[in-house]
Backbone bond lengths (Angstrom), bond angles and torsions (degrees), N, CA, C in turn:
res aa  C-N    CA-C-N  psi(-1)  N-CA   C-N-CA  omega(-1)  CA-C   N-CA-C  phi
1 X - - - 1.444 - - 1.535 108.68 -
2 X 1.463 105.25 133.06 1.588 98.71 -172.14 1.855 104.22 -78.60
3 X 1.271 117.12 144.14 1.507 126.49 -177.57 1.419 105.78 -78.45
4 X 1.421 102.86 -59.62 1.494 116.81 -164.44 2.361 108.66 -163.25
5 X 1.444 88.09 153.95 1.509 104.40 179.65 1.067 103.78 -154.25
6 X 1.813 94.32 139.53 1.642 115.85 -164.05 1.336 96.02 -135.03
7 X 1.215 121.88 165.27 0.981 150.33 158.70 1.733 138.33 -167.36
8 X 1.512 105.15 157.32 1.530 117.96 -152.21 1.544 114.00 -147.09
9 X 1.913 104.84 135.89 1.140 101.06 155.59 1.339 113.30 -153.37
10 X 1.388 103.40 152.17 1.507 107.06 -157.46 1.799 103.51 -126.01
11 X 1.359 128.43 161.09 0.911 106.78 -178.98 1.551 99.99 -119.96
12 X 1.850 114.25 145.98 1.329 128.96 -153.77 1.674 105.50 -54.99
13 X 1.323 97.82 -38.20 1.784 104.92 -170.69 1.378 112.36 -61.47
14 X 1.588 117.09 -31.36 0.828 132.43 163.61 1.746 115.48 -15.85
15 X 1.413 90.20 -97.38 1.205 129.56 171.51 1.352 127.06 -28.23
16 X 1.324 102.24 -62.46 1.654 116.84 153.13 1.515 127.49 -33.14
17 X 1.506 94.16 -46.88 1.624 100.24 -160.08 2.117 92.35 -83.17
18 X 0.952 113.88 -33.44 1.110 122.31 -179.62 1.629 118.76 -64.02
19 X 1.211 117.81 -25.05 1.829 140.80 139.44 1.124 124.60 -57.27
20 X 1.332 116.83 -46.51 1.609 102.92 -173.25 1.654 91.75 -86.27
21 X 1.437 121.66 -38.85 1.354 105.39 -155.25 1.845 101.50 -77.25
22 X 1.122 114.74 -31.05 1.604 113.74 172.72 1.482 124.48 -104.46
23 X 1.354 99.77 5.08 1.627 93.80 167.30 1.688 121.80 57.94
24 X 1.688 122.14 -141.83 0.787 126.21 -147.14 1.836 99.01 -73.12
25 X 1.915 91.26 -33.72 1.634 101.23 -141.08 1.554 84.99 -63.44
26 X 1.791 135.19 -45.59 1.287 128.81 -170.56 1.501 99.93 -48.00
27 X 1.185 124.27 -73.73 1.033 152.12 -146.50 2.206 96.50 -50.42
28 X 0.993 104.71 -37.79 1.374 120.36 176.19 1.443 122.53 -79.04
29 X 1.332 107.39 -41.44 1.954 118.70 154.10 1.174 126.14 -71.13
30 X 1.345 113.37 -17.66 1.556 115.10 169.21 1.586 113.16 -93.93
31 X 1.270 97.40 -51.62 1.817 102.50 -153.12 1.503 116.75 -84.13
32 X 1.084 133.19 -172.15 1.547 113.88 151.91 1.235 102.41 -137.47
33 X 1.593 124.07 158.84 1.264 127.34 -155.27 1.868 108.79 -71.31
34 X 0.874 140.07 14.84 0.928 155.42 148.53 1.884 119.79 -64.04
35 X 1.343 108.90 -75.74 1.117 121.30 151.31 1.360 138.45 -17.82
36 X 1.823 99.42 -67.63 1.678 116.66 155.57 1.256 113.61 -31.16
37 X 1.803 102.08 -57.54 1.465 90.85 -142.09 1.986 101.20 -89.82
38 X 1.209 89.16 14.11 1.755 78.31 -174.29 1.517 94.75 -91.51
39 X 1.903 115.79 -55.85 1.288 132.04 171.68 1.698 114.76 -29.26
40 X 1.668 124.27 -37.69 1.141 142.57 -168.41 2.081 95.30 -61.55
41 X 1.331 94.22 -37.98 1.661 100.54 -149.68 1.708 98.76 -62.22
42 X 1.016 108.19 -28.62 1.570 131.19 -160.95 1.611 105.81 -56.16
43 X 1.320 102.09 -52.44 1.721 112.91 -173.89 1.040 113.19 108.13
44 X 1.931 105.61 -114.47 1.428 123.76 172.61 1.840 110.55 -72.18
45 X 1.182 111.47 -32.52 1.618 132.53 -160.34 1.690 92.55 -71.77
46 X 1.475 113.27 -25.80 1.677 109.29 -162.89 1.370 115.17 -54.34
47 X 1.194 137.21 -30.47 1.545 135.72 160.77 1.087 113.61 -32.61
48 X 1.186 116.41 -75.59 1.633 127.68 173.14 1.561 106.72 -18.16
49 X 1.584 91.44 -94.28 1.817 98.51 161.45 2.447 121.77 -20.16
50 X 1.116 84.46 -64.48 1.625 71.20 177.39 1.643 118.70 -90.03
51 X 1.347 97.25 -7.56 1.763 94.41 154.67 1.927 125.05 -47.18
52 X 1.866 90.03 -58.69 1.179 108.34 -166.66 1.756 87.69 -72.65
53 X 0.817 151.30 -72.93 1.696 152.73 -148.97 2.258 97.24 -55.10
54 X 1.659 112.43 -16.05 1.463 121.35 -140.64 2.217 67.59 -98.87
55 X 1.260 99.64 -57.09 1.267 88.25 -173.87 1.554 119.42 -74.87
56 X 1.031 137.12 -39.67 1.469 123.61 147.53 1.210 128.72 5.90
57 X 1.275 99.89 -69.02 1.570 127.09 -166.77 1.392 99.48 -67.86
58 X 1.427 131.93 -52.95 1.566 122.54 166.47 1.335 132.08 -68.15
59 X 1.712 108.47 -15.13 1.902 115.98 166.73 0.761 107.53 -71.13
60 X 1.962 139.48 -17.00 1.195 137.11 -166.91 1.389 100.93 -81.94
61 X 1.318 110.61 -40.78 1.530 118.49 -156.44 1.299 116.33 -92.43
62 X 1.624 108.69 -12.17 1.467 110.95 163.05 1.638 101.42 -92.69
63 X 1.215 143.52 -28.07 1.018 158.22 142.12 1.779 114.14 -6.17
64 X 1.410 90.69 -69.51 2.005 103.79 175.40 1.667 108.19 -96.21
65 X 1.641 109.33 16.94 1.687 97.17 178.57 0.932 109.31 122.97
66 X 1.456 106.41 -90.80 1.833 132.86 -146.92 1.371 92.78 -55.74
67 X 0.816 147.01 -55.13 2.069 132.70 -139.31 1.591 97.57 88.63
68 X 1.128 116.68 -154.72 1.531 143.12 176.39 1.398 107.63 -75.40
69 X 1.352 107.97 -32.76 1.909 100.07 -157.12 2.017 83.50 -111.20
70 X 1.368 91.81 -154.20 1.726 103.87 -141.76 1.344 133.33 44.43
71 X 1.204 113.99 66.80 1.209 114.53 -175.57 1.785 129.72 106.35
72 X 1.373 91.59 -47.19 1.764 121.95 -178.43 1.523 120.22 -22.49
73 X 0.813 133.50 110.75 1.623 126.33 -164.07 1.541 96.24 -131.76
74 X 1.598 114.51 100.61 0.697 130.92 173.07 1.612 139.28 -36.18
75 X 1.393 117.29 -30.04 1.409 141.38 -159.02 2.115 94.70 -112.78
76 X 1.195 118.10 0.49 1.279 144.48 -174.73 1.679 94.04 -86.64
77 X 1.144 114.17 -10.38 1.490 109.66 -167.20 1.521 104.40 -150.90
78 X 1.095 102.42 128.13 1.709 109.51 -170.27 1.775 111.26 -137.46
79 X 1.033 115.25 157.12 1.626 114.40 179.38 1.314 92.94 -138.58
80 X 1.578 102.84 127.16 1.316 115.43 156.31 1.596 127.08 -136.25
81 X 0.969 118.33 159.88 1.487 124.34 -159.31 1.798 105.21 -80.93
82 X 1.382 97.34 143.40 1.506 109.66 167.98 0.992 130.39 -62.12
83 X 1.481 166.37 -144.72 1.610 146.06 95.78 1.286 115.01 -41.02
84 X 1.164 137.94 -17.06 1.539 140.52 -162.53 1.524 111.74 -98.72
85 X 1.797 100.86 -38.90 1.394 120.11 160.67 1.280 109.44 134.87
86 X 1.573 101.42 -15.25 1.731 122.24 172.95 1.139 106.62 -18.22
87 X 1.708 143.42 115.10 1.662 128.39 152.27 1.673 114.79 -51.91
88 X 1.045 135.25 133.90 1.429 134.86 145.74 1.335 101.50 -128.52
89 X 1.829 97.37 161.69 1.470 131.14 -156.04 1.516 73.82 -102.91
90 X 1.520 95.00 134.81 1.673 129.73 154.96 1.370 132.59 -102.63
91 X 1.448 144.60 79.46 1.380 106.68 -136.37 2.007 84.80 -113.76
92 X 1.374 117.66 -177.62 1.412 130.26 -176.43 1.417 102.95 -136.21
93 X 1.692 115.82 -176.01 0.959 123.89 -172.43 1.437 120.88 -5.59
94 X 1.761 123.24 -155.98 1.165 116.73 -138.52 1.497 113.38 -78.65
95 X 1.471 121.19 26.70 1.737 136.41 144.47 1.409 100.11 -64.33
96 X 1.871 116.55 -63.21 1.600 119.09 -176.29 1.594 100.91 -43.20
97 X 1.133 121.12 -66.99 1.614 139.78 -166.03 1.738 105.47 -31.91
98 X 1.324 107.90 -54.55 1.696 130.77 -174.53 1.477 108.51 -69.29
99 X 1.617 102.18 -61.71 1.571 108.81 -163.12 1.485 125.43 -99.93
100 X 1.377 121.99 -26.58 1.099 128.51 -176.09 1.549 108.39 -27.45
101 X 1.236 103.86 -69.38 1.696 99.92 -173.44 1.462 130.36 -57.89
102 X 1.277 97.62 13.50 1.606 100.91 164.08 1.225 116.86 -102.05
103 X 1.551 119.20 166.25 1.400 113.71 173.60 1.599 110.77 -98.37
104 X 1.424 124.97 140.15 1.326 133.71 158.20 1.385 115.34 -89.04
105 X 1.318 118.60 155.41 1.748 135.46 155.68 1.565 88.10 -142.95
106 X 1.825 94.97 132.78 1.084 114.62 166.74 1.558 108.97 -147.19
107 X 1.573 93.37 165.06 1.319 91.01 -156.60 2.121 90.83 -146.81
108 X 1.093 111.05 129.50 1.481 127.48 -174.25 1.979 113.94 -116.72
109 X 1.610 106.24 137.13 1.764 84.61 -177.62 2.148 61.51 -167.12
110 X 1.801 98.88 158.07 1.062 139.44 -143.75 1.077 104.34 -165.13
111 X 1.896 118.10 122.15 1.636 106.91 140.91 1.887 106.79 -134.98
112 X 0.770 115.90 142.53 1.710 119.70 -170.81 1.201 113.40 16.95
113 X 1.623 126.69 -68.53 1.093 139.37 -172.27 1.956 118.00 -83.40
114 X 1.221 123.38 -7.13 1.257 123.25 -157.82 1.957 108.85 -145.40
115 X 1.076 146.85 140.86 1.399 121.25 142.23 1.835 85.43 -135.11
116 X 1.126 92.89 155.00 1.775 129.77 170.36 1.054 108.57 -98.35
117 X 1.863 120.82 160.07 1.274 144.44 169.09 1.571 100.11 -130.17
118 X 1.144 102.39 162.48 1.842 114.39 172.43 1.510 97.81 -176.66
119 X 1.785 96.70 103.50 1.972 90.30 170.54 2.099 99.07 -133.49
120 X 1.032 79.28 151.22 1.818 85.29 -168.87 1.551 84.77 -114.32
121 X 1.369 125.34 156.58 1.871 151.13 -148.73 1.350 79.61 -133.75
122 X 1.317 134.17 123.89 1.599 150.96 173.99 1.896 84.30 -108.76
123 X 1.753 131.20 138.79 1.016 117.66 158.36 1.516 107.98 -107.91
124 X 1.633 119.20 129.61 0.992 101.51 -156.78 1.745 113.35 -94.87
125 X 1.546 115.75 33.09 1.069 125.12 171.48 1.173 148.87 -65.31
């Protein structure tokens, strides 16, 4: 039974500008080192990459309800790639605590100016 579905779009410049102008400390409240370090590999393209991971993080959260705020700790939620390239949701502390036992599908897409999120909450009850 599906729980919940979110979805997100953010725009790349966004994102960017929110990196260069805050550097590590954003980059550390949002992301998780996982994330970084895949987004890092990219180069110039890495926006894109933490665009798409930037909206994630808010499909999740409209996904389980809340939005961003009550609580929501952004860096609580991470996507990382399969071998295949599959995105899956990683989540940590008391997001892990709440949600883990559900199932996610998510799904990420990007073009210069834009990337999207779309993840649907399977309850696995």
């Amino acid at each position: 039974m599906i729980y919940g579905i979110g979805t997100d779009i953010i725009e790349v410049q966004r994102i960017k500008e929110a990196l260069e102008k805050y550097g590590e400390r954003f980059q550390k409240r949002v992301f998780t080192q996982t994330e970084i370090e895949y987004c890092e590999t990219y180069n110039e393209k890495k926006y894109l990459h933490y665009a798409a991971r930037f909206a994630a993080k808010e499909s999740f959260s409209k996904a389980i309800g809340t939005g961003i705020t009550q609580g929501f700790k952004l860096n609580e939620v991470g996507i990382r790639n399969e071998k295949g390239g599959k995105p899956v949701i990683e989540l940590f502390g008391g997001l892990k605590e709440k949600w883990d036992n559900y199932k996610t599908e998510i799904s990420l897409s990007h073009t210069e100016e834009n990337a999207i999120a779309y993840i649907i909450i399977f309850d696995n009850k």
